[in-house]
DOBA-209205 format. One record per residue (C-alpha): x, y, z; residue in three letters; residue number from 1. Coordinates in Angstrom, 2 decimals, decimal comma, m for minus. Example, Ala and Ser with C-alpha at 12.3 -4.5 7.8 and 13.67 -1.06 7.14 Angstrom:
<pagus>
PAGU        xx        yy        zz   residuo   num
PAGU     12,30     m4,50      7,80       ala     1
PAGU     13,67     m1,06      7,14       ser     2
</pagus>
This chain:
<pagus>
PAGU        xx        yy        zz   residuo   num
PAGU     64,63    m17,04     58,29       unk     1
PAGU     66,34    m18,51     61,64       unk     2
PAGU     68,69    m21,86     61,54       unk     3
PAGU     68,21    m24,03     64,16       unk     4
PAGU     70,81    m23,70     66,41       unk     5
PAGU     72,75    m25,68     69,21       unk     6
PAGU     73,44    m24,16     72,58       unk     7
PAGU     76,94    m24,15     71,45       unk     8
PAGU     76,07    m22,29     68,61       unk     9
PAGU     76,77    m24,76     66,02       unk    10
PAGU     73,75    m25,03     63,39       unk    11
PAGU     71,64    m28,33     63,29       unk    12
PAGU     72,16    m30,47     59,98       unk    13
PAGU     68,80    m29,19     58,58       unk    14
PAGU     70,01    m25,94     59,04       unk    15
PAGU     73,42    m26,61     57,13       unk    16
PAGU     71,42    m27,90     54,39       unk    17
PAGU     69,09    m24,98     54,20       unk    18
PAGU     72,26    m22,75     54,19       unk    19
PAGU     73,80    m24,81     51,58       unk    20
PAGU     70,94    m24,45     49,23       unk    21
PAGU     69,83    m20,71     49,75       unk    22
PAGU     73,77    m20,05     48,85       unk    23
PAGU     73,12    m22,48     45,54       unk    24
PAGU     70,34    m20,65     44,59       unk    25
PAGU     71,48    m17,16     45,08       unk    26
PAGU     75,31    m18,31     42,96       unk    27
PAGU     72,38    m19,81     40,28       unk    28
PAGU     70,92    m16,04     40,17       unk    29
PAGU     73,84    m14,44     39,77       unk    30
PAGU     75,03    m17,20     37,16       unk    31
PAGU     72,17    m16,74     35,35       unk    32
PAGU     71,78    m12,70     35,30       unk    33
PAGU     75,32    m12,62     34,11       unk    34
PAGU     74,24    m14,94     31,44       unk    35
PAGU     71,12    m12,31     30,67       unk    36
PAGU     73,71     m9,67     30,21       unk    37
PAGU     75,73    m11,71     27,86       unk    38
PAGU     73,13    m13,19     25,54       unk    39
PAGU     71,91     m9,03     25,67       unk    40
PAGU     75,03     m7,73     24,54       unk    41
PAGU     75,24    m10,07     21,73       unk    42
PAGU     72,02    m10,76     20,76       unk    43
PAGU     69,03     m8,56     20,01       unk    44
PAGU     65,18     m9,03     19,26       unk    45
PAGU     63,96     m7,55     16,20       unk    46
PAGU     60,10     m6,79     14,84       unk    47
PAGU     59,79     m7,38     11,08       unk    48
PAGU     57,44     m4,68     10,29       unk    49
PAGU     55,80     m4,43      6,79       unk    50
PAGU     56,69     m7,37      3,68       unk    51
PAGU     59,96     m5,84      1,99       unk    52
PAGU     61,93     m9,26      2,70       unk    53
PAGU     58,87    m11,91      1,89       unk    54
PAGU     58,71    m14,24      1,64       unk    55
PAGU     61,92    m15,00      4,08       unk    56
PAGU     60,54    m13,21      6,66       unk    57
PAGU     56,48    m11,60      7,20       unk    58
PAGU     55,22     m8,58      9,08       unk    59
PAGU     55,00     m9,62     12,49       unk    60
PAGU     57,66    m12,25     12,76       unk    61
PAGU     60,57    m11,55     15,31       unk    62
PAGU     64,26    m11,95     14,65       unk    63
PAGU     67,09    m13,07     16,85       unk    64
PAGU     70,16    m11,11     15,45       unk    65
PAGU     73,40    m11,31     16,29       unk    66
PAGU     75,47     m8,24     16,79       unk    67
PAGU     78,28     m8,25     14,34       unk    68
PAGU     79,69     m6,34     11,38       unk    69
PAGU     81,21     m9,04     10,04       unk    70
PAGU     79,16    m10,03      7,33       unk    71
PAGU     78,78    m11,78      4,15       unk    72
PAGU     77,06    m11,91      0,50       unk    73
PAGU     73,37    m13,54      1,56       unk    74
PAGU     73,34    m12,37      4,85       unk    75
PAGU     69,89    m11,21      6,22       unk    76
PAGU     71,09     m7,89      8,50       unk    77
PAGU     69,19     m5,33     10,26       unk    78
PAGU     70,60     m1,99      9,84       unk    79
PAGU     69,71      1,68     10,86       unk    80
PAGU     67,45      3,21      8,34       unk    81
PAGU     69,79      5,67      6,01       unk    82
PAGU     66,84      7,66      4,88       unk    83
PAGU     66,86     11,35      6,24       unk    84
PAGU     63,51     11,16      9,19       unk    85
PAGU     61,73     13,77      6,95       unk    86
PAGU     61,68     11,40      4,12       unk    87
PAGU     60,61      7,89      5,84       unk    88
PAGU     57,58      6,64      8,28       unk    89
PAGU     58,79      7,22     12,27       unk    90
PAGU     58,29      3,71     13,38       unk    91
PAGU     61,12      2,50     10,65       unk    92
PAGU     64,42      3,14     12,39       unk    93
PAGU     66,09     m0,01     11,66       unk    94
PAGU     65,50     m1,65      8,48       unk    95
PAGU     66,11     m5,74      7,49       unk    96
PAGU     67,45     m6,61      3,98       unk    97
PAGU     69,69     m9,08      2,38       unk    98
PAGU     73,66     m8,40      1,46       unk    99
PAGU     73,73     m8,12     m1,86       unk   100
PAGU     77,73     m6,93     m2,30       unk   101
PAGU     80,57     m6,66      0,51       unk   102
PAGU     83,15     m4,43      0,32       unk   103
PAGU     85,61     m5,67     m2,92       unk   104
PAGU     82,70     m7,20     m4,88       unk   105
PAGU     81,41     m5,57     m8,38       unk   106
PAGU     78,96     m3,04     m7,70       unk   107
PAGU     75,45     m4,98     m8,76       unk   108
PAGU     74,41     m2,95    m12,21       unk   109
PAGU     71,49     m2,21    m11,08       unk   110
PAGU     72,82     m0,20     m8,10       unk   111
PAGU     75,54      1,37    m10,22       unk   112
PAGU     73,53      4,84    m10,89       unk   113
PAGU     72,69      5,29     m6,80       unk   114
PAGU     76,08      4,79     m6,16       unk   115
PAGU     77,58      6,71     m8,67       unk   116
PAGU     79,82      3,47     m9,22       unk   117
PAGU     81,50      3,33    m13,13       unk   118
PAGU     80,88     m0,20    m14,90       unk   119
PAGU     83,04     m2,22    m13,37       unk   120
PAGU     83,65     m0,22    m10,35       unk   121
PAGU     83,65     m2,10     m6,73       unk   122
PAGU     82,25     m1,58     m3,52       unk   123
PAGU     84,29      0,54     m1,24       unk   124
PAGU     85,55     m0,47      1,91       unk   125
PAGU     83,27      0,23      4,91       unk   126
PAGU     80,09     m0,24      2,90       unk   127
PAGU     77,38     m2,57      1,52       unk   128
PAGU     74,87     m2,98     m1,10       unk   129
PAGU     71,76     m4,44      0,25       unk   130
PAGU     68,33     m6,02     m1,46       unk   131
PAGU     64,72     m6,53     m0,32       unk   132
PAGU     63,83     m9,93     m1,32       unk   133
PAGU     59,99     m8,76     m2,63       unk   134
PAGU     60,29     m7,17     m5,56       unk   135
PAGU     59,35     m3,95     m4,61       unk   136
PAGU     61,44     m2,73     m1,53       unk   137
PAGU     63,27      0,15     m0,69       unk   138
PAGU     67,19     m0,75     m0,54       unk   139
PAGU     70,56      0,16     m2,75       unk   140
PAGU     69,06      0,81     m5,44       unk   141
PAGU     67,52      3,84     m3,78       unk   142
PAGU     69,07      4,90     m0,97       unk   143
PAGU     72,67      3,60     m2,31       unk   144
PAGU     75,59      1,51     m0,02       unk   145
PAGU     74,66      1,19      3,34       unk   146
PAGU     77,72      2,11      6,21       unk   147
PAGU     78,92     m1,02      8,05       unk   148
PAGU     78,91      1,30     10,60       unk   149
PAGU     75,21      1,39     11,24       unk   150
PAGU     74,95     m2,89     10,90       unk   151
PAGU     72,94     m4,27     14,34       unk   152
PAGU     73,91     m7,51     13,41       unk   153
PAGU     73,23    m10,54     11,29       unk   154
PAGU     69,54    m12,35     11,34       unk   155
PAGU     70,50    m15,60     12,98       unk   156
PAGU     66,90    m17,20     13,06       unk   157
PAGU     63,24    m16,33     12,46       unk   158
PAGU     60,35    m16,44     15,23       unk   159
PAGU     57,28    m16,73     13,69       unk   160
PAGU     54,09    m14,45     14,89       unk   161
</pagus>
């Protein structure tokens, strides 16, 4: 696109405005692309796929999760799947359950024996005991603590299908 120009070479004040703006717009694109970036690094966009945390959350729904492995006791986090591949469906990578124990808290009793944990005995650091909220769900109480290594994040909010 030309400017209008004087024979001087000075640009008319319609031009100067239209250069203005197209260097608004393009400082708005980058602005906002950086933002993209941002919001991706910290956020992700989760399916819920089958009913293991209903009613909280239904197959279908979408979750905006934060990524952090700072958590706490009631937390909804998505975490990688700790089930050898042989022994669970493909498509379920990352899983989404409730914290049910942080590191320091009494082992839940009825975790204890896939643990290994004595009565009394507390959660080591570095890992977490996590619960479905249906009552039949895969979590501690099968597959034992879950590393805070493999957290995605927290479940900040719920998008419903």
């Amino acid at each position: 696109m030309s400017r209008p120009r004087h024979e001087d070479g000075t640009m008319t004040a319609t031009g100067a405005r239209t250069g203005r703006a197209l260097t608004a717009v393009a400082a708005g694109m980058v602005l906002l692309l950086g933002s993209v970036r941002a919001l991706r690094t910290r956020l992700a966009l989760v399916r819920v796929t089958g009913s293991s945390m209903s009613p909280a959350f239904a197959d279908g729904d979408r979750l905006i999760v934060r990524r952090t492995r700072h958590v706490r006791r009631g937390d909804a986090v998505v975490f990688r799947n700790p089930m050898p591949a042989v022994e669970r469906d493909a498509h379920l990578e990352w899983l989404v359950k409730r914290v049910a124990a942080v590191p320091g808290d009494p082992v839940p009793e009825e975790v204890r024996a896939a643990v290994g944990a004595p009565p009394g005995g507390r959660v080591p650091p570095g890992s977490l005991v996590v619960r479905g909220d249906a009552p039949r769900t895969q979590d501690s109480r099968h597959f034992g603590y879950v590393p805070a290594s493999t957290l995605l994040g927290v479940v900040l909010t719920v998008l419903r299908r």
